[in-house]
NUDOMAR-845196 format. One line per 3 residues: number of its first residue (from 1); for each residue x, y, z of N, C-alpha, C. Coordinates in steps of 0.05 Angstrom, whole numbers. Example, Ala and Ser with C-alpha at 12.3 -4.5 7.8 and 13.67 -1.06 7.14 Angstrom:
BEGIN
1> 264/-114/156/246/-90/156/264/-66/156; 257/-45/142/273/-21/143/258/1/157
***
This chain:
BEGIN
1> -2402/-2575/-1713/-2391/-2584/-1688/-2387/-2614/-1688; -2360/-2628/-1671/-2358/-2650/-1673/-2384/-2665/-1651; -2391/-2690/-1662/-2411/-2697/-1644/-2385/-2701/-1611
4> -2368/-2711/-1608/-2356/-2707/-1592/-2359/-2687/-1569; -2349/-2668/-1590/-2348/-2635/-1575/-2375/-2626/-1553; -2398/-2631/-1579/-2429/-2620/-1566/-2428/-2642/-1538
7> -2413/-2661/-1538/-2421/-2683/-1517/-2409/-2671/-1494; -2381/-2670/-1500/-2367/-2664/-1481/-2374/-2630/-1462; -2380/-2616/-1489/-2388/-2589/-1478/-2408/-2588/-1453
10> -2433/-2604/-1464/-2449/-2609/-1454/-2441/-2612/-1417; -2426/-2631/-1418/-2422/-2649/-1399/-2409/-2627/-1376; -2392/-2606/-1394/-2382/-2595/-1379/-2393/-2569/-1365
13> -2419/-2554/-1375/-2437/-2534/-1372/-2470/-2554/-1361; -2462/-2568/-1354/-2487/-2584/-1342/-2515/-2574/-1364; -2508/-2571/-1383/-2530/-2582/-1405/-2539/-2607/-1418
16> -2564/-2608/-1412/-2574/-2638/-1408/-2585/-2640/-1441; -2571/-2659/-1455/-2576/-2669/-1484/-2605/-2685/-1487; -2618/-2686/-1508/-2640/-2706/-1507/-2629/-2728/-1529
19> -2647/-2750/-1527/-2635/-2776/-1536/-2621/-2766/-1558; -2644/-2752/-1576/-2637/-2746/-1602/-2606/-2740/-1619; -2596/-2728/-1592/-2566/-2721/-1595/-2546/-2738/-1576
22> -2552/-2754/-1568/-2538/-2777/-1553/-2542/-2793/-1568; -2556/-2817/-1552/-2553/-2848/-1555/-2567/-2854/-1586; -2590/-2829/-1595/-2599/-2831/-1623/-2589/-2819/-1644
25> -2563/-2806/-1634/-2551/-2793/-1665/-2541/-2807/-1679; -2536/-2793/-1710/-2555/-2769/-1715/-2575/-2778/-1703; -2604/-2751/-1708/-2622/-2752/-1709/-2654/-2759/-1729
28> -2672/-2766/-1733/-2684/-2771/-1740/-2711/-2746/-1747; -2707/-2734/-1777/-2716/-2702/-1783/-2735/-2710/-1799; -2748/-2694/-1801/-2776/-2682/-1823/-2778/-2657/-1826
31> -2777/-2636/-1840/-2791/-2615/-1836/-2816/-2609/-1857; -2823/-2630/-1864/-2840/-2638/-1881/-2868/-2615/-1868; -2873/-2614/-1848/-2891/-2590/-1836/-2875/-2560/-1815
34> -2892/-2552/-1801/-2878/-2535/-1786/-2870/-2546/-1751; -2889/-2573/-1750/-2880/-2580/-1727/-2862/-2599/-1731; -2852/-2620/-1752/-2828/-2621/-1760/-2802/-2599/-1763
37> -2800/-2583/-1767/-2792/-2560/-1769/-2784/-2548/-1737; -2800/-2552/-1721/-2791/-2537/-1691/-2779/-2561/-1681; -2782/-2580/-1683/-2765/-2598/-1671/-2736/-2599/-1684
40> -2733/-2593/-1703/-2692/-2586/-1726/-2691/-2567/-1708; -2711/-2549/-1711/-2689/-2511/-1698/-2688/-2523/-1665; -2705/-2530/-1653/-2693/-2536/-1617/-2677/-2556/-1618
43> -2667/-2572/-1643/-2640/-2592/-1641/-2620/-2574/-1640; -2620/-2559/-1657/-2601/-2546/-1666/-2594/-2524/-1646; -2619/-2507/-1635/-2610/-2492/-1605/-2598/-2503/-1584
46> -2605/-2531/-1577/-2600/-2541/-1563/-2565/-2543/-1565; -2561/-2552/-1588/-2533/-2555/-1595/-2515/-2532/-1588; -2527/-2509/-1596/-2518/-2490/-1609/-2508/-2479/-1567
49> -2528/-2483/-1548/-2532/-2475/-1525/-2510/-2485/-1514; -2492/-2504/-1519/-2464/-2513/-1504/-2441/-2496/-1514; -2448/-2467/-1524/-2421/-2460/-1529/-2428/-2439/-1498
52> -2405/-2425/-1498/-2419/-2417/-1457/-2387/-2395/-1466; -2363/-2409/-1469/-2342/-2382/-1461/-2328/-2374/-1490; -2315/-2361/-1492/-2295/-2350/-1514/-2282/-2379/-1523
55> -2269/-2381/-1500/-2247/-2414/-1505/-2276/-2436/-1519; -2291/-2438/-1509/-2315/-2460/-1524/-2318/-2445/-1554; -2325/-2419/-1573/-2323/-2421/-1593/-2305/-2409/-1611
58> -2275/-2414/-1594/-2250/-2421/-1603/-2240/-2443/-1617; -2252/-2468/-1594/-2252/-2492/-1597/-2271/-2503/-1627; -2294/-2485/-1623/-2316/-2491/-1641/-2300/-2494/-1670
61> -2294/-2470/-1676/-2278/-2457/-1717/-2255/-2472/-1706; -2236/-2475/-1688/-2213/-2489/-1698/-2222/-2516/-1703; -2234/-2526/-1691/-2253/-2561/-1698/-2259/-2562/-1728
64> -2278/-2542/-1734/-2280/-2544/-1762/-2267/-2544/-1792; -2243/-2516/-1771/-2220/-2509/-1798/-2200/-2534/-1798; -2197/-2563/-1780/-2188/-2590/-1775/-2201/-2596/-1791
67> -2228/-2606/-1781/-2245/-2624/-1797/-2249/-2618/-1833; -2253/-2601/-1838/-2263/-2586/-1859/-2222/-2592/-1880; -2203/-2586/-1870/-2179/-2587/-1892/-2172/-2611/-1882
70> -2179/-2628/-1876/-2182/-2662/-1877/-2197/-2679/-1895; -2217/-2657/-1893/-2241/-2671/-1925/-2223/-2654/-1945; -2204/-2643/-1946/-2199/-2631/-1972/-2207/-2606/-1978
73> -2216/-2592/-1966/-2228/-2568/-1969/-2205/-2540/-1963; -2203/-2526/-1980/-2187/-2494/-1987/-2199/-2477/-1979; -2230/-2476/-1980/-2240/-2449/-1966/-2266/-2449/-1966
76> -2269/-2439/-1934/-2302/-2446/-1920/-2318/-2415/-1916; -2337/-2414/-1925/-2351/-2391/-1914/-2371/-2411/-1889; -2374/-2397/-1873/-2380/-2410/-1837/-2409/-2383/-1839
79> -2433/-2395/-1833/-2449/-2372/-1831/-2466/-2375/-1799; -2469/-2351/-1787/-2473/-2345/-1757/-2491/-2325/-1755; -2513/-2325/-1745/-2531/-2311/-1729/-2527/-2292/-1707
82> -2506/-2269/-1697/-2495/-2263/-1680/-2513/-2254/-1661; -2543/-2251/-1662/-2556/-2247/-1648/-2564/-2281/-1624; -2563/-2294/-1644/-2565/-2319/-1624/-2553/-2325/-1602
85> -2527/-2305/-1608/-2510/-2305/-1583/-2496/-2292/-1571; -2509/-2270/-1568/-2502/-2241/-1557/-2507/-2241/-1531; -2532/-2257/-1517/-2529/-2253/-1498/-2503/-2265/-1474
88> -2492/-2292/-1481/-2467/-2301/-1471/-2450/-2287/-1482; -2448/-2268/-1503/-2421/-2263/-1510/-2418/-2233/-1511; -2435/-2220/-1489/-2439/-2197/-1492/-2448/-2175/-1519
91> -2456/-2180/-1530/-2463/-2163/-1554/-2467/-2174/-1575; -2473/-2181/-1604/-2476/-2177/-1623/-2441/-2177/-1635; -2433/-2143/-1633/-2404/-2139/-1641/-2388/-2152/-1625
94> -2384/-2156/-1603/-2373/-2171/-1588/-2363/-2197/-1600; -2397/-2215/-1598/-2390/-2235/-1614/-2378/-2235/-1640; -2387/-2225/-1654/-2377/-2218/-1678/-2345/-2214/-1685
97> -2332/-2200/-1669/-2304/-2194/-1671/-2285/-2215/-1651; -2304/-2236/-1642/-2286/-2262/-1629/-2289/-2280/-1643; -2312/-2279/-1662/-2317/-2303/-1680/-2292/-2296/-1702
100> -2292/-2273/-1710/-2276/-2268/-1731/-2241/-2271/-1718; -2234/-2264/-1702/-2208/-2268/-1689/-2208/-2295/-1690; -2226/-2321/-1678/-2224/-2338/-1682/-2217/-2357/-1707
103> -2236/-2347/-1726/-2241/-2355/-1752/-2200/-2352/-1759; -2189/-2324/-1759/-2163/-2320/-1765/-2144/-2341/-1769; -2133/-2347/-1740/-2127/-2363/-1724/-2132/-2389/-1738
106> -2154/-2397/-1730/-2158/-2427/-1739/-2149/-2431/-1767; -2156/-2404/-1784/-2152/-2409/-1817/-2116/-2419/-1814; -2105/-2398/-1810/-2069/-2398/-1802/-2069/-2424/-1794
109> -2074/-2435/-1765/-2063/-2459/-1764/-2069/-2495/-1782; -2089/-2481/-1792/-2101/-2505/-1804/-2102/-2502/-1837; -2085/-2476/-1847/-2079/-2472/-1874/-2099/-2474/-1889
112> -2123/-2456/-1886/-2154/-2455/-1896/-2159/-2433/-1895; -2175/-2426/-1918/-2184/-2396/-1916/-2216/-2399/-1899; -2220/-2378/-1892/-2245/-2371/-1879/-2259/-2355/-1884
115> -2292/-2351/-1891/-2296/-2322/-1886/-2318/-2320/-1882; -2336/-2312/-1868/-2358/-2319/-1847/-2375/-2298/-1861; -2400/-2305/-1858/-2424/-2295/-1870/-2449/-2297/-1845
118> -2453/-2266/-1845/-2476/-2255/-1827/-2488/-2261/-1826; -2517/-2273/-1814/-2539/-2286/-1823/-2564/-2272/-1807; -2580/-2255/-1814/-2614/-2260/-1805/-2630/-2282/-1797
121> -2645/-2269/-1787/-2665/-2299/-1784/-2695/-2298/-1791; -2707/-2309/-1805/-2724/-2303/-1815/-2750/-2298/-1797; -2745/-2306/-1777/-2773/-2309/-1754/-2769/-2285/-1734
124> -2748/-2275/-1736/-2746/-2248/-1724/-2756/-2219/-1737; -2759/-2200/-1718/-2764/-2177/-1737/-2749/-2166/-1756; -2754/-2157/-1769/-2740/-2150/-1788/-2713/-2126/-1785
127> -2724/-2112/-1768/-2707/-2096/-1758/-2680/-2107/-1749; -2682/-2127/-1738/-2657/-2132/-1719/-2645/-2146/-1743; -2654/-2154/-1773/-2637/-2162/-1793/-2626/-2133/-1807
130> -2634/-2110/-1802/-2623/-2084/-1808/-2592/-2084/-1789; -2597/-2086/-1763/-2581/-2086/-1746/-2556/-2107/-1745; -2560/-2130/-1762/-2545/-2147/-1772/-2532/-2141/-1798
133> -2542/-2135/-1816/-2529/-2131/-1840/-2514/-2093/-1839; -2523/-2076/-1815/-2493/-2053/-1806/-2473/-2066/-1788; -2483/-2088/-1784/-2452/-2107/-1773/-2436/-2119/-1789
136> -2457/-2130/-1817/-2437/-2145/-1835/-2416/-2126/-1847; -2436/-2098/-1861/-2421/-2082/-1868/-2392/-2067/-1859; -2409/-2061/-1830/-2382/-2056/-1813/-2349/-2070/-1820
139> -2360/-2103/-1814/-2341/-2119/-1817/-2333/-2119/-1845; -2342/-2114/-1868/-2339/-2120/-1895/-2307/-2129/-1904; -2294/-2134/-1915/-2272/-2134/-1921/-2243/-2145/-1892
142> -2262/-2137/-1879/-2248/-2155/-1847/-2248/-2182/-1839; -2258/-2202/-1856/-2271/-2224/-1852/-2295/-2233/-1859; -2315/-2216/-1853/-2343/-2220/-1860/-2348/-2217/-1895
145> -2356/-2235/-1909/-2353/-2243/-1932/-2386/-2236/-1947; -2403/-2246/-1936/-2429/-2237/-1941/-2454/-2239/-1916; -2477/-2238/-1925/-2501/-2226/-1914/-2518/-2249/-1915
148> -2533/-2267/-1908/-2552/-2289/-1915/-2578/-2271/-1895; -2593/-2309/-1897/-2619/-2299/-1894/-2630/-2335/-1877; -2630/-2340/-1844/-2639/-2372/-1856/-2661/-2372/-1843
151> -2670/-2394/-1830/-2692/-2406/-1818/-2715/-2413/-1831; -2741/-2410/-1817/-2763/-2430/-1836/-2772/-2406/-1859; -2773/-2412/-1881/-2778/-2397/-1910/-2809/-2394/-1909
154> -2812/-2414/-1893/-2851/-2409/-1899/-2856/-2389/-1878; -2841/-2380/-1859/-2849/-2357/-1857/-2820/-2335/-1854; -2837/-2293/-1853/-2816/-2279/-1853/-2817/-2280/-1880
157> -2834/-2272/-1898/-2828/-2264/-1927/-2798/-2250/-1935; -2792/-2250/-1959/-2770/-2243/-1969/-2777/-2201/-1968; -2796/-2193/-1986/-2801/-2172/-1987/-2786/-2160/-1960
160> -2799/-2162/-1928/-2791/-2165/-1902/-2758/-2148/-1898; -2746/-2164/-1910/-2720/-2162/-1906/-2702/-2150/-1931; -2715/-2137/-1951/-2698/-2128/-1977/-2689/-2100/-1959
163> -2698/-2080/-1944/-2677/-2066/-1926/-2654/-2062/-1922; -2662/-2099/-1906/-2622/-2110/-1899/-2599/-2113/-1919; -2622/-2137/-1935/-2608/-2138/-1958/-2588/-2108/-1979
166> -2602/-2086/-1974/-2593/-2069/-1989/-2558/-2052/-1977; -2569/-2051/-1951/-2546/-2041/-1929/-2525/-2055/-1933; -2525/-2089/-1937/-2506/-2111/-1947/-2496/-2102/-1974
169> -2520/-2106/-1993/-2502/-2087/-2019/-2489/-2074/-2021; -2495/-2054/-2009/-2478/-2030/-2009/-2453/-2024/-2005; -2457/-2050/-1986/-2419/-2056/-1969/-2407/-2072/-1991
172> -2422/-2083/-2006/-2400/-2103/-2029/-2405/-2135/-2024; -2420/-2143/-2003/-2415/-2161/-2000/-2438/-2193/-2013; -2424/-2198/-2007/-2446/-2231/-2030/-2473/-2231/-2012
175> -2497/-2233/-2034/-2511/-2239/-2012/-2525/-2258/-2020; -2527/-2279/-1991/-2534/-2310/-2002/-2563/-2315/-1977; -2582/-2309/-1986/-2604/-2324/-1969/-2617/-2350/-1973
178> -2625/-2363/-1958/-2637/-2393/-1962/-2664/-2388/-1970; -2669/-2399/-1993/-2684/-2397/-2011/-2694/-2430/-2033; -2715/-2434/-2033/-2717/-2457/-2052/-2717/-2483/-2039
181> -2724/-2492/-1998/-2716/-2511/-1996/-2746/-2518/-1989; -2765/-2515/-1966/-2780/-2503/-1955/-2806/-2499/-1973; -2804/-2479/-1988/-2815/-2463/-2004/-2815/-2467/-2034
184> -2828/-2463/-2052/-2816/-2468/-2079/-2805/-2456/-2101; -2805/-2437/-2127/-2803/-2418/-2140/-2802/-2407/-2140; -2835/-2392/-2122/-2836/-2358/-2114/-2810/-2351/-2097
187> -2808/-2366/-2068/-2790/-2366/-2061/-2773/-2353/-2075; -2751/-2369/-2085/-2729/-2365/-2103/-2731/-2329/-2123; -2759/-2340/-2136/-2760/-2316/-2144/-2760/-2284/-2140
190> -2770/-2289/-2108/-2772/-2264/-2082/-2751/-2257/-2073; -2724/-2278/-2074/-2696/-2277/-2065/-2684/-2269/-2083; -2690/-2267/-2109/-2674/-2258/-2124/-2685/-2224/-2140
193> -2719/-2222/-2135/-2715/-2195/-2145/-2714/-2177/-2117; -2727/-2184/-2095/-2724/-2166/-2075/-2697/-2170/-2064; -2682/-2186/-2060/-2654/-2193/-2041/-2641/-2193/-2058
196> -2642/-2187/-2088/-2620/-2194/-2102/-2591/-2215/-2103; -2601/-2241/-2092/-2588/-2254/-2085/-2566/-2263/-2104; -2540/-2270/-2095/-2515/-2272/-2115/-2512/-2305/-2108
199> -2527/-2313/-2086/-2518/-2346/-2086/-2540/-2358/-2065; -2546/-2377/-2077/-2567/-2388/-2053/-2571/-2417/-2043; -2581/-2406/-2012/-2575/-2430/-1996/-2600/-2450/-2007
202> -2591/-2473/-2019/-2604/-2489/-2021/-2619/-2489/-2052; -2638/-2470/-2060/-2649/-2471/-2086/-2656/-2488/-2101; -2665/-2518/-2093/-2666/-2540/-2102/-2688/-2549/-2118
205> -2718/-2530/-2113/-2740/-2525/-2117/-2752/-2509/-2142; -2723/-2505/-2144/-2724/-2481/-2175/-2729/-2499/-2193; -2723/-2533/-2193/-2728/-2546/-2217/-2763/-2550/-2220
208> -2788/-2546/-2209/-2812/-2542/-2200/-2811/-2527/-2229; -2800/-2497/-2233/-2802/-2488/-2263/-2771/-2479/-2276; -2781/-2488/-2305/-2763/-2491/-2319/-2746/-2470/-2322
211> -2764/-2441/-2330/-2760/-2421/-2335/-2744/-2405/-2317; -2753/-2411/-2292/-2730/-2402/-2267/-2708/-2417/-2264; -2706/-2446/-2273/-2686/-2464/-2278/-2664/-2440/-2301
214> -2675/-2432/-2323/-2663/-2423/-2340/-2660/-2396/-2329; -2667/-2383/-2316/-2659/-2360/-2302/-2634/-2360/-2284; -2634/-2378/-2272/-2610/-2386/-2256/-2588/-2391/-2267
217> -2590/-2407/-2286/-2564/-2411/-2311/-2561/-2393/-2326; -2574/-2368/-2327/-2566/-2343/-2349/-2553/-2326/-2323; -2558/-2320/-2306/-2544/-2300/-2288/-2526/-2317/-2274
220> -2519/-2339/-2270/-2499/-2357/-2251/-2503/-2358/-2223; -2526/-2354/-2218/-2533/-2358/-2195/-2526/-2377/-2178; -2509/-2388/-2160/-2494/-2410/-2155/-2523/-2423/-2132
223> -2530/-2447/-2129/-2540/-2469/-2114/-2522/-2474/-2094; -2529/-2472/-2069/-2510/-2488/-2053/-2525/-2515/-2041; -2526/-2535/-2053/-2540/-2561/-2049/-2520/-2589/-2024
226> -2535/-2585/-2016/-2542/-2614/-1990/-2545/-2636/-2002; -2543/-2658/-2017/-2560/-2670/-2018/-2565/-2696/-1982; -2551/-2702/-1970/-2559/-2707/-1945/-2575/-2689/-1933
229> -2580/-2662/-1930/-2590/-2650/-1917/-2622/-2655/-1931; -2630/-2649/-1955/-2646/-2648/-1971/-2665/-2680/-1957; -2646/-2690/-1953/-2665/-2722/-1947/-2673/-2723/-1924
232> -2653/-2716/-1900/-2650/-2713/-1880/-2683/-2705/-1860; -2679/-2677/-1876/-2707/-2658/-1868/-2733/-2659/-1889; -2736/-2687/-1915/-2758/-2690/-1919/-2760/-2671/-1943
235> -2741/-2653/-1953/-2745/-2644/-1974/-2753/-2654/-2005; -2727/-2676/-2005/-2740/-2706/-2026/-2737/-2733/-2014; -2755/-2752/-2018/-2752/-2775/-2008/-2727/-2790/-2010
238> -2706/-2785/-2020/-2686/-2806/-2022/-2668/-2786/-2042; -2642/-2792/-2040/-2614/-2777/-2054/-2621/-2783/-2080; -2626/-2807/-2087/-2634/-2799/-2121/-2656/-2778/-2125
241> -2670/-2770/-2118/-2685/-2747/-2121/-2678/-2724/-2117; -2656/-2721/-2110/-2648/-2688/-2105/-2637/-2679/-2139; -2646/-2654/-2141/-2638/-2649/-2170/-2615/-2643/-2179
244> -2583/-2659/-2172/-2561/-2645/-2177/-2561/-2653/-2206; -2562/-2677/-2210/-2560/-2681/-2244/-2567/-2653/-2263; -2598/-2654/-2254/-2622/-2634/-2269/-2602/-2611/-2271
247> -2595/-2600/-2245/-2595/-2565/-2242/-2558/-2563/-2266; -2550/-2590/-2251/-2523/-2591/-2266/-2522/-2584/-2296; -2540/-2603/-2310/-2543/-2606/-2338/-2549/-2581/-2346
250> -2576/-2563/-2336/-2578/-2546/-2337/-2556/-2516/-2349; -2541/-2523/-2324/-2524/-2507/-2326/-2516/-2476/-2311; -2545/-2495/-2285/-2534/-2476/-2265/-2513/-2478/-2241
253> -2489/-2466/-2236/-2469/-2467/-2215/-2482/-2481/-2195; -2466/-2500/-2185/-2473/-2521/-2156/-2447/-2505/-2138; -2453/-2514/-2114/-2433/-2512/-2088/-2442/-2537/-2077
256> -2436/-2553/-2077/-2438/-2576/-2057/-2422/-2575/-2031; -2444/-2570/-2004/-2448/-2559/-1981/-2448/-2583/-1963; -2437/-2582/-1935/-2451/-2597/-1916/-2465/-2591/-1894
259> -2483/-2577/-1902/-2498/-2554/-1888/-2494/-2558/-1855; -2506/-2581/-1841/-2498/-2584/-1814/-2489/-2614/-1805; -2461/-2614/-1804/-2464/-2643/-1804/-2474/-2660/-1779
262> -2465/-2638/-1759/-2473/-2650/-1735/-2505/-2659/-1734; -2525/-2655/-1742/-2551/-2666/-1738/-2558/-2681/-1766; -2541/-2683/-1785/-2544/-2697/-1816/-2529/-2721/-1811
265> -2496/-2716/-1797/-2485/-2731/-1793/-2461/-2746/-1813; -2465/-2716/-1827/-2451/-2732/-1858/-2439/-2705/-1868; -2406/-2708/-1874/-2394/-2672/-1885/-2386/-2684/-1921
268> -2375/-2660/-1915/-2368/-2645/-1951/-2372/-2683/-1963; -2342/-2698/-1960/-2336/-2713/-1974/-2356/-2730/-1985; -2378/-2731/-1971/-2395/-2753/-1975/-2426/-2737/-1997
271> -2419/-2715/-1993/-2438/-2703/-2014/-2430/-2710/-2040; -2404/-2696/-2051/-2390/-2710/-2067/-2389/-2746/-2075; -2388/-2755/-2052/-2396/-2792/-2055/-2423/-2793/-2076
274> -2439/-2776/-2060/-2476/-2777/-2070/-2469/-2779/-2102; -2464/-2746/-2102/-2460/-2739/-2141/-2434/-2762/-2152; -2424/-2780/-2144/-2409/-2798/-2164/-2427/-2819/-2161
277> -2435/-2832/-2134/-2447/-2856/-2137/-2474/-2858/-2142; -2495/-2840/-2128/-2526/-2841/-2141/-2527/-2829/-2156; -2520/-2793/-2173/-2518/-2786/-2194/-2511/-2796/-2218
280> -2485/-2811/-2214/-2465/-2817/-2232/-2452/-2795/-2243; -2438/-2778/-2221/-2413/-2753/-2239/-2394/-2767/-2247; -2384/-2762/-2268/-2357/-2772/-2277/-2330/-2754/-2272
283> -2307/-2761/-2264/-2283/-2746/-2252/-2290/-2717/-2266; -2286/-2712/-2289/-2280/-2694/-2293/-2309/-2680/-2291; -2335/-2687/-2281/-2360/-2674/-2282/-2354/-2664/-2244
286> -2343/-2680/-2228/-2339/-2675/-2203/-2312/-2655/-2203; -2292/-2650/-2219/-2278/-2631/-2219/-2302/-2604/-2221; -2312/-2606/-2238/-2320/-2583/-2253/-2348/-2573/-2226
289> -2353/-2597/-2215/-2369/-2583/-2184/-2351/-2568/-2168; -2331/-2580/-2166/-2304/-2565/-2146/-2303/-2536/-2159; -2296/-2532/-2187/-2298/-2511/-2196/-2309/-2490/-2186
292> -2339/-2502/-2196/-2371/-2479/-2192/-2361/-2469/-2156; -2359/-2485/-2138/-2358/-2481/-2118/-2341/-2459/-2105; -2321/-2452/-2118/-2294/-2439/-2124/-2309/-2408/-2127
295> -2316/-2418/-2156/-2333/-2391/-2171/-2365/-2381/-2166; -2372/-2395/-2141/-2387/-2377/-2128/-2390/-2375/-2101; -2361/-2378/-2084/-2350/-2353/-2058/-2345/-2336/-2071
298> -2328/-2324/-2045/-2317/-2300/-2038/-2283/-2304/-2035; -2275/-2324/-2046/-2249/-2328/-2038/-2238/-2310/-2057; -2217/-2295/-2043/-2200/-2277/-2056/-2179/-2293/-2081
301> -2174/-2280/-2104/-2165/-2291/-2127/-2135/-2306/-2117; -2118/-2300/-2101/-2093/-2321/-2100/-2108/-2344/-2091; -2126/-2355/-2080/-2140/-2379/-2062/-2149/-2386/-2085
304> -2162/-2373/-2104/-2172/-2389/-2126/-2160/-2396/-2138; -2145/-2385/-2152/-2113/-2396/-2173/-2101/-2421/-2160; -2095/-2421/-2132/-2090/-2449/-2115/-2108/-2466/-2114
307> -2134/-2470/-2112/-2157/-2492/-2114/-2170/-2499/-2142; -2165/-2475/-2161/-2158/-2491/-2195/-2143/-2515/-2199; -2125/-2501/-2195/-2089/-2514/-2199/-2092/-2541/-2176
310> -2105/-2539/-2158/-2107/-2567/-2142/-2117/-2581/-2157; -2149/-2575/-2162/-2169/-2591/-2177/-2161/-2601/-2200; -2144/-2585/-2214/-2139/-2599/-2242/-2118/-2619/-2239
313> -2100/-2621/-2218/-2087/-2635/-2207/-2104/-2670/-2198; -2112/-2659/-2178/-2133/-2682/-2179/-2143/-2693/-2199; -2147/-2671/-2219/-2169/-2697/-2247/-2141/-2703/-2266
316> -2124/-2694/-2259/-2104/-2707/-2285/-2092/-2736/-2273; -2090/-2726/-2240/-2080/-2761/-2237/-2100/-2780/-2223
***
């Protein structure tokens, strides 16, 4: 969301912001504990609490599908909690089938593909992530692209939710839970034999061991890495410490993500900034991130053949 938007929304549903998202944004994060940690998720509710009608998260995906093919971007998977907001939007499916109408729309006018990914929450019962992933399925092939998993990793084991996870399989769809940020190895490790995960949010922690390092790069497990986010919330002290080099060299698939910009304060382009200027990627090492990124969505094969053919464009001139 644009910091704009949340302001103005605000203003207009008499929701009262705290500094943090006013006069101090961004904000100032840790989740270095769990009460670090409740203060990100009530930023982020808070934020999340100014959407109120249809037209508000209309406004929301077309803002993004703007913002997002301004940085250059061909195709966004957008991931949503539909339980978060079922109660304003009447249902679950409800929501679900306005987000996706929306999503349409915005993609068309703003010449971007879209495709929105279901999300659980880890602090909920588990059940109601069953009841989420026969929504993803439902939707499968309609928009809804895959199945995740987010919130705090330290708690809501992975085991918990391999259920959902399976109901998601079944339908075809990618499934990407957040894994590795939080948490360390086991993590990762739990996401990938119980959730069978095909891409994961975050995974940064896998460099902790080698061997799961090398596990990741034998099955292509794609990383979707932050590195603003990563600093942001205390995961590593500073952007040179985030492991894109490592995981790169490695040779496991990156997605370079801007997980939320609104409380980070920082999108796509500037992740990419990170990996040329504190990493040191070289053009054709930052093509070859654009790539990975490519090759682990869900974008349907004409979208890919077009964001090749861009990228190699880009690195030739």
């Amino acid at each position: 969301m644009r910091h704009s938007t949340l302001v103005e929304l605000a203003k207009s549903h008499g929701v009262s912001l705290p500094p943090a998202l006013t006069e101090e944004w961004p904000p100032q994060l840790s989740t270095a504990d769990e009460r670090g940690w409740f203060r990100f998720q009530r930023l982020y509710d808070t934020a999340r609490s100014v959407l109120r009608t249809p037209e508000d998260l209309r406004r929301l995906v077309r803002e993004i599908a703007e913002d997002e093919r301004a940085e250059g971007s061909g195709w966004l998977e957008l991931q949503a909690d539909p339980s978060g907001f079922a109660a304003r939007y009447g249902g679950v499916t409800p929501f679900t089938e306005l987000l996706l109408d929306a999503a349409a729309k915005a993609a068309r006018a703003a010449d971007i593909g879209i495709g929105i990914v279901i999300a659980a929450n880890r602090v909920k019962h588990p059940m109601d992530a069953r009841t989420l992933a026969r929504l993803a399925a439902q939707y499968a092939g309609q928009g809804v692209t895959g199945f995740g998993l987010s919130n705090d990793e330290r708690r809501g084991p992975a085991a918990d939710f391999a259920p959902a996870f399976r109901i998601a399989e079944r339908a075809g769809l990618m499934l990407v839970p957040h894994a590795g940020e939080l948490v360390g190895p086991p993590s990762i490790t739990a996401a990938l034999d119980l959730l069978h995960a095909t891409r994961l949010g975050h995974g940064v922690r896998s460099v902790e061991d080698p061997r799961l390092v090398e596990r990741l790069a034998a099955a292509q497990v794609t990383c979707e890495v932050c590195p603003s986010s990563n600093v942001s919330l205390g995961v590593e002290p500073d952007e040179a410490s985030v492991p894109v080099r490592a995981l790169f060299a490695a040779g496991v698939p990156l997605a370079l993500g801007a997980d939320d910009p609104l409380l980070f304060g920082r999108r796509l382009v500037k992740q990419y900034e990170i990996a040329r200027d504190v990493h040191g990627f070289a053009p054709a090492e930052l093509a070859e991130l654009a790539r990975m990124s490519v090759r682990g969505s869900a974008a349907p094969p004409d979208v890919r053949t077009r964001l090749f053919a861009a990228t190699d464009a880009w690195l030739a001139g």
